[in-house]
N, C-alpha and C positions, 0 to 999 in steps of 0.2 A: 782253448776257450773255457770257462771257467762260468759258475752259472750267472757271477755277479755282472761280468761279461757280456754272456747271452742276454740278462732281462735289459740293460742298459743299450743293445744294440736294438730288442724287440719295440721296447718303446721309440728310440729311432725311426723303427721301420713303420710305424702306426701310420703315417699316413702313405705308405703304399697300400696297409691293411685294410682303407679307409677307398683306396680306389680300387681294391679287390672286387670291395663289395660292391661300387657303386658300377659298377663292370657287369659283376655276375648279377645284380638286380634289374639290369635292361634287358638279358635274355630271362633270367626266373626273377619276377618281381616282389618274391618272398624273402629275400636276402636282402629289403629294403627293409626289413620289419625287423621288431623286436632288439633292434641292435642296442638297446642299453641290457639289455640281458647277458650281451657277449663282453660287459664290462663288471657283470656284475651289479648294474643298476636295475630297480623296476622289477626284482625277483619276485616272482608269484609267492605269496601264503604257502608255507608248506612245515610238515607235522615234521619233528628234528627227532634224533637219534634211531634213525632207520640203516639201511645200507643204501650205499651211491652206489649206481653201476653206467660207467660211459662208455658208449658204444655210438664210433664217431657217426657215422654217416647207416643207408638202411643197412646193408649186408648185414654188419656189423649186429643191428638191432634185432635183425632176426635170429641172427645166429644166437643174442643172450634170451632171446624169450623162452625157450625153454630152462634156462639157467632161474632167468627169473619169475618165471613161475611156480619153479621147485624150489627160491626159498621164500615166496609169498606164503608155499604149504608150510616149509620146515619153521618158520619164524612169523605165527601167523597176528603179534601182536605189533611189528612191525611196520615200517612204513617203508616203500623202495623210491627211491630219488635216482630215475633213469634222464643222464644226460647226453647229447649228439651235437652236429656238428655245422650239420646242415639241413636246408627246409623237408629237404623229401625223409631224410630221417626223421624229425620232428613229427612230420608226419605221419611216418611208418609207426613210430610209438604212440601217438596220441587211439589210431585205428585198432591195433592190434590188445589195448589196454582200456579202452574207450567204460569197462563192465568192470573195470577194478578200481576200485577209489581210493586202494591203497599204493596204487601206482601214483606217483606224480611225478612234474617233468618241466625242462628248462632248457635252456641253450647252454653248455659248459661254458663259461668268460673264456677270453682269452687268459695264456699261461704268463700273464707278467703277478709278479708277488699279494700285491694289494688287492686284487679281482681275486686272485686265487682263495686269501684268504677271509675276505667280505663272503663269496661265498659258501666257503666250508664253515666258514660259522651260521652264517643264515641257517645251512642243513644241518651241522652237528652230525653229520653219520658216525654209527661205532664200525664200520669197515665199507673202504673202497673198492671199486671193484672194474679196475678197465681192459676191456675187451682188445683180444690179440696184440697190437701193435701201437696202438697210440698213446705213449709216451710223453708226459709233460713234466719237469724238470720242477717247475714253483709248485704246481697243483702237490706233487708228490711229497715233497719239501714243509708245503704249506702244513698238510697231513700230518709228515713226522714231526712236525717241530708240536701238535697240539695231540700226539701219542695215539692220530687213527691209522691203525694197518691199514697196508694197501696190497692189492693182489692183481697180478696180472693172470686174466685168462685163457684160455685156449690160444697163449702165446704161438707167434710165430717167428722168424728169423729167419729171414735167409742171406746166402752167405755176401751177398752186394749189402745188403743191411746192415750185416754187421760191420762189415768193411768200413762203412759210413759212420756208426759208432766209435768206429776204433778211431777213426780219424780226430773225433770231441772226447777225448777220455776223461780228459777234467773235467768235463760235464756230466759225462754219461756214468764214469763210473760210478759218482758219489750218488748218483741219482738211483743206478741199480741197487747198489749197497742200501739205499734207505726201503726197499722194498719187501715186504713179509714176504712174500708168495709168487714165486712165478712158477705159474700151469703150463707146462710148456705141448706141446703135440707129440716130437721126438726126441729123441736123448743126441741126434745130431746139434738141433737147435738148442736142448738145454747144456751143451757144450760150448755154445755160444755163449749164451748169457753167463757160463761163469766165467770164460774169458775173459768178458768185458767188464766184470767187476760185480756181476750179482752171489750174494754171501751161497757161498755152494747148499746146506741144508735149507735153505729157501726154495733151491729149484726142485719142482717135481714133473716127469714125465707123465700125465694123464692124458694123453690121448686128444684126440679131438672132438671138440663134441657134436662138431656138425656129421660125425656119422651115429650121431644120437635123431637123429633127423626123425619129427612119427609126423606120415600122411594120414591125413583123415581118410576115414574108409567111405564117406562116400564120394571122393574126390573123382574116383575113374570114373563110378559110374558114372557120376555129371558130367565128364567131360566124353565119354559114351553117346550119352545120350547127344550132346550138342553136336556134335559128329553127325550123329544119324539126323536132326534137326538140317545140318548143312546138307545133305545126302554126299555125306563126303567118308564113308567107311569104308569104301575102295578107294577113291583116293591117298598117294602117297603123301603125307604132310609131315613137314620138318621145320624145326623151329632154331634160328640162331638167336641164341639169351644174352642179354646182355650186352650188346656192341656197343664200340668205341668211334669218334670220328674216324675213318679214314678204314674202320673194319665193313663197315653198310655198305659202300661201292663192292667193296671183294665179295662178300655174300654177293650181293644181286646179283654179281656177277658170275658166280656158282649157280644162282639159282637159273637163268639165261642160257646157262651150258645144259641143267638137267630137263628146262621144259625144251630142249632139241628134242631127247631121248623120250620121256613121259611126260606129254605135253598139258596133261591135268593137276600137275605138281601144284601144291600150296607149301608157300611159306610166310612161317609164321617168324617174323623181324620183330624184336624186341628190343631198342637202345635201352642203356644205361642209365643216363640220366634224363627227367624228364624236360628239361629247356633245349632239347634236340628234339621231342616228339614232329615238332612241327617240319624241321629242317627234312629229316628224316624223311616225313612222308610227303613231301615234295619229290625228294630223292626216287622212292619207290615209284611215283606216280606218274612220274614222269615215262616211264619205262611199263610198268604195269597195271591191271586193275587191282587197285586198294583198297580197302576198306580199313576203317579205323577203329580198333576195340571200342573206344570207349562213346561210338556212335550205338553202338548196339545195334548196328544193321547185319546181318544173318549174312553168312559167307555165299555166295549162290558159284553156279558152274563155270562162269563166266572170273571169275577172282582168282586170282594169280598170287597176293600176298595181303595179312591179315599184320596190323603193326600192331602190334599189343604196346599202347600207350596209356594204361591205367598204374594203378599204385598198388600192390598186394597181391596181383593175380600171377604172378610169375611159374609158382607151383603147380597150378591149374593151365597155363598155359603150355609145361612142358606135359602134362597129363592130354594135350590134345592132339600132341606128336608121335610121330614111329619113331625118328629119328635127331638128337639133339646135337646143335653144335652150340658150345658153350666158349663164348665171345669174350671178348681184352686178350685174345689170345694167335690172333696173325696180325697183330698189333703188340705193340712193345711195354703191353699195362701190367702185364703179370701172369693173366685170366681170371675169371674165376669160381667157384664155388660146380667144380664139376658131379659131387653126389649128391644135389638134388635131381639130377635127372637120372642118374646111378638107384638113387631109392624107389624111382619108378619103373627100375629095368627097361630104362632107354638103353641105345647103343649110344658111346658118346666118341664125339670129335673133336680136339680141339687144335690150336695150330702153334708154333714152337713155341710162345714163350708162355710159360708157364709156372714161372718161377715165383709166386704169389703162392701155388698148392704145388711146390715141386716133389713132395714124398709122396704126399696123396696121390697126383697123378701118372706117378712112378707105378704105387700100388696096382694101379685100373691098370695101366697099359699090362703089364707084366702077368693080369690075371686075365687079362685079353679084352678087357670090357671097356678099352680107349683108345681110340687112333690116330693118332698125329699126324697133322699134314704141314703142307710149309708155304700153301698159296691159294687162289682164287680155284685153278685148275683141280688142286689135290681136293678141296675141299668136294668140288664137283663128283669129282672121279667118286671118292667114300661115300658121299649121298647117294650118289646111282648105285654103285655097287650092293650097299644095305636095300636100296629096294627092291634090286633085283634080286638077292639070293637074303629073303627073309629067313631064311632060317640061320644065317650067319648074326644077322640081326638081335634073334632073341636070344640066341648064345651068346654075344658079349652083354645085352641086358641082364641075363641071368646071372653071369660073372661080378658085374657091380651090383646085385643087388645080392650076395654074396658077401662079396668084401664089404658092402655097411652094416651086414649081419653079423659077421669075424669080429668087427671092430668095435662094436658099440658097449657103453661101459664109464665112455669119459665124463659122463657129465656125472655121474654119481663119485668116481673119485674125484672132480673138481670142489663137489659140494662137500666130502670128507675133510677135501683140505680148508677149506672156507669154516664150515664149522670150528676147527681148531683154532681160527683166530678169531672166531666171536666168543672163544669163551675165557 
């Protein structure tokens, strides 16, 4: 398939696209909004020849805010056009930018030619800039054909991925080949992409930058202090980040297994996305006492599990744990982003599939600072065991908070290589 192919099939498909949304707007009724923005209609006001940076959904956006804040410094006459994919990323950028006004921000159109290039004309950027793995074939195209570099960063690949690739080479190749820059994490993955057709001097190894991760220093103590607030500093509290459907039943059902054992356990359930908040805490509630973050009612002795259903506080939320088990991961999603709780010298757990961070998480196990399990039961067993023998505990915390010390470094080579194509 070939891309002329792909766009003449996408527009086909528009009106499955069309009950995507109207689907996913009865559970989040944000996905009912702004939809001429994802055509390229109704585009906000905004200041041209700045840098784009797309970053689909939040993970995604957080991982480039440090990226894009370093070249708000490096390029301070600038203007940055950060696009995403979906409402809670919108979101997550509108919050974390809210005090830059050189930040501005849109819904990326869909990737059919016309939208693609209604929008890069609107913005004019002198360089693109998309985050890890999201791939669009016109947008890219749209790009080369009007002579803006495009860079991929903190690229990742793995090897079902590329697989997938290989299978559209007509598409894929010519699409990698029109590409400046791909940042890649490791020279496993940037062996992919030349594989598949990206021009070999384009790809560079810089690391990842999410082990560029900086916590704010007063993050513990706040979350310290709200501890001693709950009178919960003996209390064992563990937190699963980020669950998937069908991952919330196996946690509670770990967490059931450990209040047998320490019958004062808190856990702290955080889903993924938020049009599950609700389902979710039916789920817990039905089984435990709840409370829900974003009631701002105070954990008391009586409370069994805390849902952390807000937008931003993820960081803070693993800052109020002993113990992290980091979710999409006894679930077939990937998992993911296991060194945020790593930078906090959590102990982390996560369950087999992994293959979203499969080096990273290579690195942790191997330096002892992650432990893999394979079910509701394993899961159980590694919580108990981290509470009962704390000092095993801050030993593997200390090991990843280690290895995001060893590693850190990418985000100043990603911005080396980004420089070279703005000038």
């Amino acid at each position: 398939m070939n891309r002329t192919l792909y766009t003449l099939l996408f527009h086909l498909g528009l009106p499955l696209v069309a009950l995507r949304l109207y689907l996913r707007a009865r559970k989040a009724p944000a996905y009912g909004q702004r939809i001429a923005e994802r055509f390229a209609f109704r585009l906000p006001a905004m200041r041209q020849g700045g840098i784009w940076v797309h970053a689909v959904s939040v993970g995604e956006s957080i991982a480039a805010a440090p990226m894009v804040r370093a070249l708000l410094k490096a390029y301070p006459q600038l203007p940055i056009t950060l696009t995403c994919m979906t409402p809670t990323g919108s979101e997550r950028i509108r919050a974390m930018f809210a005090d830059e006004p050189r930040v501005q921000h849109c819904y990326l159109p869909y990737d059919l030619p016309w939208a693609a290039g209604r929008f890069i004309d609107h913005v004019q950027p002198k360089l693109g800039i998309i985050m890890e793995t999201e791939l669009w074939p016109n947008h890219i195209h749209q790009c080369a054909k009007r002579g803006i570099a495009v860079a991929l960063a903190n690229a990742r690949l793995s090897a079902r991925s590329a697989r997938g690739y290989g299978r559209f080479a007509r598409l894929t190749r010519p699409m990698l080949a029109e590409m400046n820059l791909i940042a890649v994490q490791t020279e496993t993955e940037a062996q992919r992409f030349r594989d598949l057709g990206a021009r070999p001097h384009c790809v560079q190894v810089t690391g990842s930058i999410k082990f560029d991760l900086k916590v704010d220093e007063q993050l513990l103590p706040r979350a310290r202090g709200l501890r001693e607030q709950w009178g919960a500093t003996q209390r064992p509290v563990w937190i699963a980040a980020s669950t998937h459907e069908g991952e919330d039943a196996l946690v509670l059902q770990a967490h059931q297994q450990l209040l047998q054992v320490h019958g004062d356990a808190l856990l702290i359930l955080v889903p993924r996305h938020p049009e599950r908040f609700n389902a979710v805490h039916a789920l817990c509630s039905e089984r435990f006492s709840t409370i829900r973050r974003s009631t701002g009612a105070p954990v008391d002795a009586q409370t069994r599990v805390l849902l952390g259903d807000t937008m931003g506080e993820l960081l803070f939320l693993y800052a109020l744990a002993d113990i992290a088990f980091v979710g999409g991961s006894l679930v077939p999603t990937g998992g993911h982003n296991p060194l945020e709780p790593a930078a906090l010298a959590l102990p982390v757990i996560m369950g087999p599939h992994v293959f979203n961070f499969l080096e990273i998480s290579a690195m942790l196990v191997e330096a002892g600072a992650l432990q893999q399990v394979d079910d509701a039961d394993g899961l159980a067993e590694a919580v108990r065991r981290l509470v009962e023998l704390p000092q095993d505990a801050q030993r593997m915390g200390a090991a990843g908070r280690a290895v995001m010390q060893a590693n850190q470094g990418a985000l100043q080579r990603l911005l080396d290589g980004l420089a070279a194509l703005m000038r």
